[in-house]
C-alpha positions in Angstrom: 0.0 0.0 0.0 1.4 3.4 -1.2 0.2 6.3 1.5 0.0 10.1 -0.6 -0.3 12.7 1.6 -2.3 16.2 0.4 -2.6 18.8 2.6 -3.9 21.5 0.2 -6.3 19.5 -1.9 -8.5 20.8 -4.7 -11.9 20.4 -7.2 -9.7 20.0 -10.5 -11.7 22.4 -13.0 -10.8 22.4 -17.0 -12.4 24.8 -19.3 -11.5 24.0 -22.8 -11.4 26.7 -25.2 -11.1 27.4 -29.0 -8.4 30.2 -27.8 -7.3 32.4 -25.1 -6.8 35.9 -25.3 -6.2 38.5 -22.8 -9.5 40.8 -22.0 -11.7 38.9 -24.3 -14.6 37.2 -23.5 -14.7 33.2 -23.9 -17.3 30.9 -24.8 -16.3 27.7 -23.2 -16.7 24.6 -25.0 -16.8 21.5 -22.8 -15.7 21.7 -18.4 -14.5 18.8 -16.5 -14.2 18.9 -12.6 -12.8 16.2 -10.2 -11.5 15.6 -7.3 -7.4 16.7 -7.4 -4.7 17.9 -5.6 -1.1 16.7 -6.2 -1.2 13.3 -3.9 -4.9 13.0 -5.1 -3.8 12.8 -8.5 -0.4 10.4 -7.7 -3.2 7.6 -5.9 -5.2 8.1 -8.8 -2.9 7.3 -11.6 -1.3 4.4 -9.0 -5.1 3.2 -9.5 -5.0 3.2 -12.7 -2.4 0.6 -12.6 -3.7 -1.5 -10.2 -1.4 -0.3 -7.3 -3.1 -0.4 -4.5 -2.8 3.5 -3.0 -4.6 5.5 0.1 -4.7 9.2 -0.5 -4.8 11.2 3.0 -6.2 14.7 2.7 -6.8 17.6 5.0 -10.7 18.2 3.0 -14.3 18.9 4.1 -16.5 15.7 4.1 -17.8 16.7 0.7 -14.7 16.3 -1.2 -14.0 12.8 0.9 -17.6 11.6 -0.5 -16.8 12.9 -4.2 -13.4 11.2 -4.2 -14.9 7.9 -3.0 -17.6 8.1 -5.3 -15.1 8.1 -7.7 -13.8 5.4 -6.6 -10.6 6.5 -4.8 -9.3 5.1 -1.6 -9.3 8.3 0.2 -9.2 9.2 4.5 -10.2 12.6 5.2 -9.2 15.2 8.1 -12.4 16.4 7.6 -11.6 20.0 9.5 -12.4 22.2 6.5 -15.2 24.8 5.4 -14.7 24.3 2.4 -12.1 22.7 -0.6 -10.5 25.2 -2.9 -10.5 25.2 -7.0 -7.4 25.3 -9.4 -9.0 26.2 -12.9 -7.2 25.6 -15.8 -7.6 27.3 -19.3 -6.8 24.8 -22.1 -6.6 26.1 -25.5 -6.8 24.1 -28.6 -3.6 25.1 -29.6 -1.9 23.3 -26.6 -1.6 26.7 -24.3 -2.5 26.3 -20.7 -3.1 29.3 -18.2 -3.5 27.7 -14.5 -5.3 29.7 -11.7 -5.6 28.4 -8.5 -6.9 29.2 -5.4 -4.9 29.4 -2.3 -6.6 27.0 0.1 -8.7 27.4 3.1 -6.9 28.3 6.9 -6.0 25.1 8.8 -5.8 24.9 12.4 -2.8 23.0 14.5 -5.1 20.6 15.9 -6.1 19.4 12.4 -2.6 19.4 11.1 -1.8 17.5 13.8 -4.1 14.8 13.4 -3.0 14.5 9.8 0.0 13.4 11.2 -0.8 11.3 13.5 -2.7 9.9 10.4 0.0 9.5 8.5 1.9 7.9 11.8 -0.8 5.1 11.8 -1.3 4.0 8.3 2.9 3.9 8.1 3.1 0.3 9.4 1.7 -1.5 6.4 2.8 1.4 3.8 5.0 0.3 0.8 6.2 4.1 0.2 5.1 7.5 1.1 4.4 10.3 -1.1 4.3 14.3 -0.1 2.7 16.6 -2.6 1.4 20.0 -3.3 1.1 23.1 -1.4 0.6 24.0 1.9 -3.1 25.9 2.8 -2.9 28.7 5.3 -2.3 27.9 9.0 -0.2 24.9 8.3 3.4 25.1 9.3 6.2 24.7 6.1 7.8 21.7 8.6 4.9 19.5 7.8 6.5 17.8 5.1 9.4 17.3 6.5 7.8 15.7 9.9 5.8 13.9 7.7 9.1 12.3 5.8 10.9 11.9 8.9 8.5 9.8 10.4 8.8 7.7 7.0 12.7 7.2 7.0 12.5 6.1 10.8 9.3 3.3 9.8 11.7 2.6 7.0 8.9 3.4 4.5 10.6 5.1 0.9 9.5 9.1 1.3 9.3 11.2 -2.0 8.5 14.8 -1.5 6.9 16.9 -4.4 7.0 20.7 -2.7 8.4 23.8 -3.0 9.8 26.8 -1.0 10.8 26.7 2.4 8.5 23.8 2.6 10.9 22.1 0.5 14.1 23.4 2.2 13.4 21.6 5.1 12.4 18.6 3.3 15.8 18.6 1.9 17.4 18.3 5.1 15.8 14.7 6.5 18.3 12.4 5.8 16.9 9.5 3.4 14.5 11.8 1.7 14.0 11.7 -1.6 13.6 15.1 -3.7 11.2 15.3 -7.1 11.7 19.2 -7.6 10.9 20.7 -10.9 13.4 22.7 -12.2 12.0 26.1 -11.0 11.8 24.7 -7.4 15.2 23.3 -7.9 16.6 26.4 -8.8 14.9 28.4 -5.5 16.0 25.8 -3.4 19.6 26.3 -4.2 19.7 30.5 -5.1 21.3 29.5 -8.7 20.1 29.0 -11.7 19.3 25.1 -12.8 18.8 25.4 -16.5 21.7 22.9 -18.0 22.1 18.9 -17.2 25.5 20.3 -15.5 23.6 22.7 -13.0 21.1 20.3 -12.1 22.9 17.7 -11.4 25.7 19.6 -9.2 23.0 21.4 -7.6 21.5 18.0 -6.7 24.5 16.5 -5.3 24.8 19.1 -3.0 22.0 17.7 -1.3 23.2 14.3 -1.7 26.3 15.3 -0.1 24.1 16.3 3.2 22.2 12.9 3.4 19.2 13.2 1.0 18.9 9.5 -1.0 18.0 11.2 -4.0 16.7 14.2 -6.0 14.4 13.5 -9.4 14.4 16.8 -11.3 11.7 16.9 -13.8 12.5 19.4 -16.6 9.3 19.3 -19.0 9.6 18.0 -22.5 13.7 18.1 -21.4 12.6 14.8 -19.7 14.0 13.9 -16.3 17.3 14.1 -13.9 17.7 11.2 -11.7 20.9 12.2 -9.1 21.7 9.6 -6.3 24.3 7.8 -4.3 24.4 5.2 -7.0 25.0 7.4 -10.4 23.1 10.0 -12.2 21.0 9.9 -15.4 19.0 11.9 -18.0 15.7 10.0 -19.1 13.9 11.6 -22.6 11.0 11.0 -24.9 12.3 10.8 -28.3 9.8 13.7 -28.7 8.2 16.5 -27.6 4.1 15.9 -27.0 1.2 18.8 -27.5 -1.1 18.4 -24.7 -2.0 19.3 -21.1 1.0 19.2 -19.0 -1.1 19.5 -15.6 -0.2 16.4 -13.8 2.3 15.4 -15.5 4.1 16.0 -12.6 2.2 13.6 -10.2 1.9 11.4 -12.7 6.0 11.4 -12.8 5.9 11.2 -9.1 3.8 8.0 -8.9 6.3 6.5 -11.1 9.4 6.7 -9.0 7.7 5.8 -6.2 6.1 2.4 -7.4 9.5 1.8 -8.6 10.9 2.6 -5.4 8.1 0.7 -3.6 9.3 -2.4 -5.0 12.6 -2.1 -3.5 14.5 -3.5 -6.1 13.9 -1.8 -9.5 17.2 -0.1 -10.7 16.9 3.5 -11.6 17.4 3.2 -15.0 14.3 1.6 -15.0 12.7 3.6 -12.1 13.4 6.3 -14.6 12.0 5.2 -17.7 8.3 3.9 -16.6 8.2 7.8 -14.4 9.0 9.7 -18.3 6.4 7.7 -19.7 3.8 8.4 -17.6 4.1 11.5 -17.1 4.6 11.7 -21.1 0.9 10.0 -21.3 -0.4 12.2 -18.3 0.4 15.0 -20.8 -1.7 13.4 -23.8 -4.9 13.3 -21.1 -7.7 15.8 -20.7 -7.5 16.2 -17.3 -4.9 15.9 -14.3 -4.6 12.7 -12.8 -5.7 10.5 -15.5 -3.9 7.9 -16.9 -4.1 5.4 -20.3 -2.9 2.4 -19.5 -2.3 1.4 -23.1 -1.1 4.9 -23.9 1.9 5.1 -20.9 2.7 1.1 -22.3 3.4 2.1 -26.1 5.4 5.9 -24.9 7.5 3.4 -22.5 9.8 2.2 -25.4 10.4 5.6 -26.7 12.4 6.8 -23.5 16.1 7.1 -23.6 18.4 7.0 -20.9 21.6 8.6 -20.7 24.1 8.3 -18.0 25.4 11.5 -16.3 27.4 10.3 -13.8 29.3 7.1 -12.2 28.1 6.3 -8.3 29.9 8.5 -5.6 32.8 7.1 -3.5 31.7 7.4 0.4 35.1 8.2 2.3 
């Protein structure tokens, strides 16, 4: 079982649109809305290939009903007036404006019961998974608690955040990092824009006791950096579609690699690009095609960036 963790979850809205232009007025043409948030959206595409996954959200009782009703394995902190919206514009053309909302206040008793959450479902948990952004009220540690409790259960701990949030992430020894390259480049003040940068940026980290930061880097494909080696994983093309989720989708393939324990990460690598490659080719975040991700899989390269790190 595969625990995601989503403290600032969200109703998933898509308008699709002919175009979309600044000022004008917009006749939308078809709007989907579902249950998301970033570890919403990992369990969902683990679902989708018959991993068995749990997502734990800090919700109302409305979006825990609508995300079983879909039929998502989801347990609810159920503290919460209400459940914010992230609205994306997708134009036909490929272009995708994202607005979203900020999340409603949290109290410390709640957040605290999320973790105790957390705490209780770690014992029969394959791997946890850390996503998405933080909702007002809720302290930038929580990921990093969260993460820590997962290293000492021995459970594998991917964290997907940003900011300070993912600052002190980066200092739990034995967590591993899925920064995009943005987020990357905050955490360490310089700019992550070649392989070079991105992978000495990463083993910065590395060097202070993280196990390993995935850096995904768009239609670049992905940066793999860990004690073992470092690698570059590509589609052989670029793909027109909706890159929301494609993130998630790329986080729910490292960790059911890293949930089996012995997948190399090579490999690791190659079934993440290809997800998240067939994430981007779906109409909404979250959803995966099973045959889609299977016939993209092939097409993913792997280049090695680096030989594994002497330990002294």
């Amino acid at each position: 079982m595969i625990v995601t963790v989503t403290p600032n979850p969200a109703y998933d809205v898509t308008y699709e649109l002919s175009e979309l232009v600044v000022g004008d007025v917009h006749r939308v043409t078809e709007v989907r809305q579902r249950v998301g948030g970033k570890g919403v959206n990992v369990a969902r595409v683990l679902g989708a290939l018959d991993e068995s996954a749990v997502a734990i959200v800090l919700a109302d009782k409305a979006f825990v009903d609508a995300a079983r009703a879909e039929g998502l394995d989801v347990e609810g902190v159920e503290e919460l007036s209400g459940v914010r919206r992230t609205l994306v514009l997708h134009a036909v053309d490929g272009t995708t404006t994202s607005l979203w909302e900020p999340g409603r206040p949290v109290s410390m008793a709640a957040s605290e019961q999320l973790q105790r959450r957390v705490a209780a479902g770690l014992g029969a948990a394959s791997g946890l998974v850390v996503a998405g952004s933080l909702p007002p009220g809720v302290t930038a540690a929580l990921p990093a608690l969260l993460a820590a409790q997962a290293v000492s259960a021995g459970v594998p701990v991917v964290v997907d955040v940003d900011g300070e949030a993912l600052r002190l992430a980066a200092q739990v020894p034995g967590v591993i990092l899925m920064p995009n390259g943005d987020e990357l480049s905050r955490l360490t003040g310089s700019e992550c824009v070649e392989l070079a940068d991105v992978v000495g940026a990463a083993q910065v980290w590395l060097d202070s006791g993280v196990a390993g930061v995935v850096a995904t880097r768009g239609a670049a494909g992905m940066v793999a950096v860990t004690p073992e080696g470092a690698w570059v994983a590509r589609l052989d093309e670029a793909l027109t579609g909706n890159p929301t989720g494609a993130g998630d989708a790329a986080a729910a393939g490292v960790m059911r690699g890293l949930a089996v324990g012995d997948v190399a990460w090579p490999d690791l690598l190659r079934d993440a690009v290809a997800m998240s490659a067939a994430a981007v080719l779906a109409p909404v975040a979250g959803q995966l095609d099973v045959d889609v991700y299977g016939a993209l899989k092939p097409r993913v390269s792997i280049s090695i960036l680096g030989a594994p790190r002497s330990v002294t």
